[in-house]
C-alpha positions as CSV (number, residue, x, y, z in Angstrom):
1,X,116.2,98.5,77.0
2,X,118.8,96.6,78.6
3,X,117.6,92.6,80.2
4,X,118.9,91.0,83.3
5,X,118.0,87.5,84.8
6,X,116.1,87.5,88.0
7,X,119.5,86.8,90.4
8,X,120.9,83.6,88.9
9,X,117.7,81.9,87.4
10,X,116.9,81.7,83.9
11,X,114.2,84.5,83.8
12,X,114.9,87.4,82.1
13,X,113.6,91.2,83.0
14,X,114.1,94.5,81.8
15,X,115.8,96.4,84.1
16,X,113.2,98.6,84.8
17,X,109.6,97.4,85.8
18,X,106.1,99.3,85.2
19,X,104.4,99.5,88.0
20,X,100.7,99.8,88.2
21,X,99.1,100.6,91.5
22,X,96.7,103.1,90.2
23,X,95.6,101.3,87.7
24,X,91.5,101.2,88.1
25,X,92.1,104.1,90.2
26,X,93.9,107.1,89.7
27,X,95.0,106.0,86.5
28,X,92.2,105.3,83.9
29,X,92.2,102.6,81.3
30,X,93.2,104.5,77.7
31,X,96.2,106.0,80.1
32,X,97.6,102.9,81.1
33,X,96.9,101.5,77.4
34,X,99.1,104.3,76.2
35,X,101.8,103.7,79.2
36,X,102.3,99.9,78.8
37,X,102.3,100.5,74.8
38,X,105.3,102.9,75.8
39,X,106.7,100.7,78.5
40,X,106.8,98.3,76.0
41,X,108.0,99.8,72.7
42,X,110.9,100.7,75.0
43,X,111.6,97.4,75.2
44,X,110.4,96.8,78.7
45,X,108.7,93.6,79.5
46,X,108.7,93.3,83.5
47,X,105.1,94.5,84.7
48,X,104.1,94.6,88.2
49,X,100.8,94.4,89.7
50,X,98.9,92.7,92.8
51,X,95.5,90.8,94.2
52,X,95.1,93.9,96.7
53,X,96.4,97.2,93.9
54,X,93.5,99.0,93.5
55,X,90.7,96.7,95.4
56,X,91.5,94.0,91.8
57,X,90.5,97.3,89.1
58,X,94.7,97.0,88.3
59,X,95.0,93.7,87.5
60,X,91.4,93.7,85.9
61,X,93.0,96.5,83.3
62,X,95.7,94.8,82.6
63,X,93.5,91.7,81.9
64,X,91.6,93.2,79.3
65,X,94.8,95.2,77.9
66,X,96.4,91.4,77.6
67,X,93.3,90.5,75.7
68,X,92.9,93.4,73.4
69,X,95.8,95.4,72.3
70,X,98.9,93.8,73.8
71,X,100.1,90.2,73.2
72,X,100.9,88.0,76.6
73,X,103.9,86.8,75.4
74,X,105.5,90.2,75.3
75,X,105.3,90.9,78.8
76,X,106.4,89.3,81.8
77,X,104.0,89.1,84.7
78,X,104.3,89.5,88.2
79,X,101.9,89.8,90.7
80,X,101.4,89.2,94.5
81,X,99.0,87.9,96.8
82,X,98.3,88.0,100.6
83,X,97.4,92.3,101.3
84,X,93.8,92.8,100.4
85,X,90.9,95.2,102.0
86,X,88.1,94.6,103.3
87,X,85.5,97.0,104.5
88,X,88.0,99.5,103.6
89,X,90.5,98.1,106.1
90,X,94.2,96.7,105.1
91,X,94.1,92.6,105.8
92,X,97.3,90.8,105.8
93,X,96.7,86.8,105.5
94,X,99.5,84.7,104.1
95,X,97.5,81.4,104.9
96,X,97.5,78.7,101.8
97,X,94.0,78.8,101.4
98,X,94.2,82.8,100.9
99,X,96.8,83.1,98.8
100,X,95.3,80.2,96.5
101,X,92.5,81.6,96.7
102,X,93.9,85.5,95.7
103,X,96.1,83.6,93.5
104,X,93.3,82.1,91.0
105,X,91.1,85.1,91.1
106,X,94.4,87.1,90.2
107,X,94.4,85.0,86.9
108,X,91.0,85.0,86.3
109,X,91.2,89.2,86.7
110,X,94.2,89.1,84.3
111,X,92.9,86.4,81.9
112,X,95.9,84.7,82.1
113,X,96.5,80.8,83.0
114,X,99.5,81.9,84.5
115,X,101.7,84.6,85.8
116,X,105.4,84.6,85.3
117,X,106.2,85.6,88.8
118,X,104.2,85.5,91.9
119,X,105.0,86.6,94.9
120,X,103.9,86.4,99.1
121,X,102.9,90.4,99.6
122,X,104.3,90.3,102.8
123,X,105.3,88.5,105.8
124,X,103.3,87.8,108.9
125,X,103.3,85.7,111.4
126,X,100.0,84.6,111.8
127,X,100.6,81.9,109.3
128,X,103.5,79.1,109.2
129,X,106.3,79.9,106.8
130,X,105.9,76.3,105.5
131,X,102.2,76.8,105.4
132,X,102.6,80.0,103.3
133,X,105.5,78.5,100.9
134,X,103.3,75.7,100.7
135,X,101.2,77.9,98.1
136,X,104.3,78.6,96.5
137,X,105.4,75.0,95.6
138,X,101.9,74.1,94.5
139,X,101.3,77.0,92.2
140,X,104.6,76.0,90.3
141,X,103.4,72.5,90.5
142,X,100.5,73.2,88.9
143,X,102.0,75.7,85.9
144,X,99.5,78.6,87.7
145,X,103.4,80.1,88.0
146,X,106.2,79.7,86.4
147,X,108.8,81.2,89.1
148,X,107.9,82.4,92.9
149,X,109.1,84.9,95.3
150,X,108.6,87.2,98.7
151,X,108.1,90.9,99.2
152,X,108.9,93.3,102.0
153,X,110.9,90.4,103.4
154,X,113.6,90.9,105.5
155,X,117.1,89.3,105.0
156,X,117.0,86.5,107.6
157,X,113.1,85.9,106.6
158,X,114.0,85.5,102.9
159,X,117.0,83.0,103.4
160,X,114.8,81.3,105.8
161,X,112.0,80.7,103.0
162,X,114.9,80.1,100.0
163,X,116.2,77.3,102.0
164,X,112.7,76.1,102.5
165,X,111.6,76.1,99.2
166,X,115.3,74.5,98.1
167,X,114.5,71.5,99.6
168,X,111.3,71.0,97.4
169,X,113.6,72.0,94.9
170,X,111.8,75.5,93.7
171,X,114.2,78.1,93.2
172,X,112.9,81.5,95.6
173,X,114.1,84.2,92.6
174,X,113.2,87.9,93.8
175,X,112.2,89.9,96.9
176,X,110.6,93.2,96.3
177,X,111.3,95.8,98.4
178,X,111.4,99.3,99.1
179,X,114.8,101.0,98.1
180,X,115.5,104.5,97.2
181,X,118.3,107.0,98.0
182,X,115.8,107.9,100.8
183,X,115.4,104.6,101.8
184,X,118.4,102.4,101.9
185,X,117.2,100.2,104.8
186,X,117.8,97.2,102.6
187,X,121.6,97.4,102.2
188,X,122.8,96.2,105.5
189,X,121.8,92.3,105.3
190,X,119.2,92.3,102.4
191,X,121.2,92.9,99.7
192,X,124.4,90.8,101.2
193,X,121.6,88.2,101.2
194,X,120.5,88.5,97.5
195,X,124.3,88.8,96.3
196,X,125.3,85.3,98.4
197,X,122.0,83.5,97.9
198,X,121.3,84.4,94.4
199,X,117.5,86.4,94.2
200,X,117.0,89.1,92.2
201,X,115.7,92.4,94.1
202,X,113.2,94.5,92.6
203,X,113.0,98.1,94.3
204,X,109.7,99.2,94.9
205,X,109.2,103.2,95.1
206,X,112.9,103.9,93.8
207,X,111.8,107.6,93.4
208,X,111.1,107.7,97.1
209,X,107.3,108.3,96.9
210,X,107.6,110.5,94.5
211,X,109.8,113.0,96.5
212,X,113.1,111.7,94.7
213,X,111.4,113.9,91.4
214,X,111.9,117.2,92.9
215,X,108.4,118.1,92.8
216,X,108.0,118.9,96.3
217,X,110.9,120.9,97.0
218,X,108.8,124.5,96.8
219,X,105.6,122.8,98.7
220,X,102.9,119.7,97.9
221,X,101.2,119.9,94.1
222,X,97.8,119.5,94.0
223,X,97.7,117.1,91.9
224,X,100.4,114.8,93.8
225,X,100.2,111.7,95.9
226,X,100.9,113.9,99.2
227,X,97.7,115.8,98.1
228,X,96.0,112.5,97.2
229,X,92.9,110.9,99.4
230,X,94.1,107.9,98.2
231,X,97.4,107.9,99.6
232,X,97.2,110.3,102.3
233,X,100.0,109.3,104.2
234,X,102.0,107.6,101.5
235,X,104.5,110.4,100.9
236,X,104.7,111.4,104.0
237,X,107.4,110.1,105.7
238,X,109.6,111.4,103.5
239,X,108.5,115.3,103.9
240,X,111.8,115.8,106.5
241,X,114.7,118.0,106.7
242,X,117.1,114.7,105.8
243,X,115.2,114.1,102.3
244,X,114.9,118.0,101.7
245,X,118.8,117.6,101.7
246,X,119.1,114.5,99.6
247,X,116.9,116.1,97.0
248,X,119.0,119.3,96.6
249,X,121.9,117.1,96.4
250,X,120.6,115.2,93.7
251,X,118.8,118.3,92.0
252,X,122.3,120.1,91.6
253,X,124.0,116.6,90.4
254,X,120.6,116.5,87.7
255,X,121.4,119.9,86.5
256,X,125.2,119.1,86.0
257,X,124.5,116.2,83.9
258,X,121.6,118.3,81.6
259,X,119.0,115.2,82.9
260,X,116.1,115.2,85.3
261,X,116.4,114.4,89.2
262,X,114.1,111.4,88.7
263,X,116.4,109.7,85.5
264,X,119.7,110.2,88.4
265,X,117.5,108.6,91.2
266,X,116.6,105.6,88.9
267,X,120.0,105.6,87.5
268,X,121.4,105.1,91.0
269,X,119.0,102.1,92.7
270,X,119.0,100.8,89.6
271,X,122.8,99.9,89.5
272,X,123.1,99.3,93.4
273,X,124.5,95.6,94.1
274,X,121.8,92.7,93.6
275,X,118.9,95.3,92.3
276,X,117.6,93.7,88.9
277,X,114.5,96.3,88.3
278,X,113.3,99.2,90.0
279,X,109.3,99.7,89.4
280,X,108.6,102.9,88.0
281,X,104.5,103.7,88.7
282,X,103.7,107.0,87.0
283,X,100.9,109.1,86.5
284,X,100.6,110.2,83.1
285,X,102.6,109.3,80.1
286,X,104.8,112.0,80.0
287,X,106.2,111.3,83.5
288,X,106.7,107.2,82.5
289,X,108.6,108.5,79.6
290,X,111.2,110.8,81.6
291,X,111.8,107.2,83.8
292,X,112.6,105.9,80.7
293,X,115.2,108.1,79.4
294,X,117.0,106.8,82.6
295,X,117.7,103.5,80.3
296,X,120.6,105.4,78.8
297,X,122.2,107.5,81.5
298,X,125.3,105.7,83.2
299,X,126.1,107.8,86.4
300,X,130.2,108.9,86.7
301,X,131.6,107.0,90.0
302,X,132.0,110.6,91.5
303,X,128.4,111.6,91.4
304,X,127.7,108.2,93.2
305,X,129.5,108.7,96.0
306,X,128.5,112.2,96.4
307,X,125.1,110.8,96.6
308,X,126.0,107.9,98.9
309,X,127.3,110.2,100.9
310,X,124.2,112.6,101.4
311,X,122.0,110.2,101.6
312,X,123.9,107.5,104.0
């Protein structure tokens, strides 16, 4: 698998990312041994996990997976702080005592004494920006991270915190967001902003919630996410008329090329301006290895305007 540097700093990423959200959930511990031992004979590196995936069981997994059958230095570890739950309710806190606090339990869950990248969840404004980069500076200060970011941050709100965090001289490397060809929200002034300012975007959900795959063109598997308790609404959106036509479109250009929907769909985010890895989460080991065998397929100009075009 191909590397890329995290927009213009020195860290280097596989250009796609492993994703584990259901880890400790939906995803039991010998399946996600078996998919990081594929991620990484592929020659990926970039993993992606957070305080909140899971209620802690993901980043508990990959703790003990660090500790027992993979080494740490082969992988590269990111992981964010400031979503967690409590009494099964979604809380958002970006203070600094929060995310220091989610930040050292993260690395006591992943038996780590550092991650690679860490990165502010989300934004909110119930803390200071200053207050919440704060956390930042200090945990690179202290070694507990060795290069910082944002998440789900908006263009203006990520310059804002880069030129913050430039004037305690700490590089802000990567935003990760969703993008998709059913979600291109970011390409009007996030991804001008990560081309002109130099951070790396990692695209969160770049099979569209799992729509992008084709699986629910004929009606909602069983065993999918739509049909999941756990992410009841997570697909959801994306059940419309407008995505029904983006997936034909990218089910006739999968067929022409002899490839799957979902190896086109990471294909395309993953060569979109400023993206440096999509995150792939999959369910079995089977699925993780079709998003692999989109490592080798460079898409012809044609079929990328066609699909800019249905899905603009």
């Amino acid at each position: 698998m191909r590397h890329r540097r995290m927009g213009s700093s020195g860290l280097s990423v596989s250009r796609l990312a492993l994703g584990t959200m259901t880890w400790g959930r939906t995803t039991d511990e010998q399946e996600a041994r078996d998919q990081l031992r594929t991620f990484l004979d592929a020659g990926g590196t970039l993993v992606d996990t957070a305080h909140g995936y899971a209620d802690g069981t993901s980043e508990e997994t990959i703790g003990r997976l660090l500790e027992d059958s993979v080494a740490r230095e082969d992988v590269v570890l990111c992981t964010k702080s400031g979503i967690s739950r409590r009494s099964g309710h979604r809380v958002v806190d970006t203070s600094r005592h929060s995310l220091l606090s989610q930040l050292d339990t993260s690395l006591e869950r992943l038996r780590t004494d550092h991650v690679d990248l860490w990165l502010v969840h989300t934004w909110s404004d119930e803390a200071p920006l200053t207050e919440t980069l704060s956390a930042l500076e200090w945990a690179v200060s202290t070694g507990r991270a060795r290069y910082v970011g944002v998440s789900n941050f908006s263009g203006w709100q990520t310059a804002r915190a880069l030129s913050l965090l430039e004037q305690a001289r700490i590089p802000l490397v990567a935003n990760e967001i969703e993008y998709s060809l059913v979600n291109r929200s970011a390409e009007p002034d996030l991804v001008p902003a990560a081309q002109s300012l130099g951070f790396g975007l990692m695209a969160w959900s770049p099979l569209g919630r799992g729509v992008l795959t084709g699986k629910y063109r004929h009606g909602v598997p069983a065993d999918s996410r739509a049909a999941s308790r756990d992410f009841p609404r997570f697909t959801a959106r994306y059940l419309d008329e407008r995505t029904a036509g983006i997936v034909e479109g990218l089910a006739i250009a999968a067929k022409g090329l002899g490839v799957s929907p979902a190896e086109v769909a990471l294909a395309w985010v993953r060569d979109r301006p400023g993206v440096v890895s999509p995150v792939v989460g999959a369910r079995t080991t089977a699925q993780l290895r079709t998003s692999l065998a989109s490592e080798t397929l460079e898409l012809p100009q044609e079929l990328v305007a066609a699909l800019d075009e249905v899905s603009a």
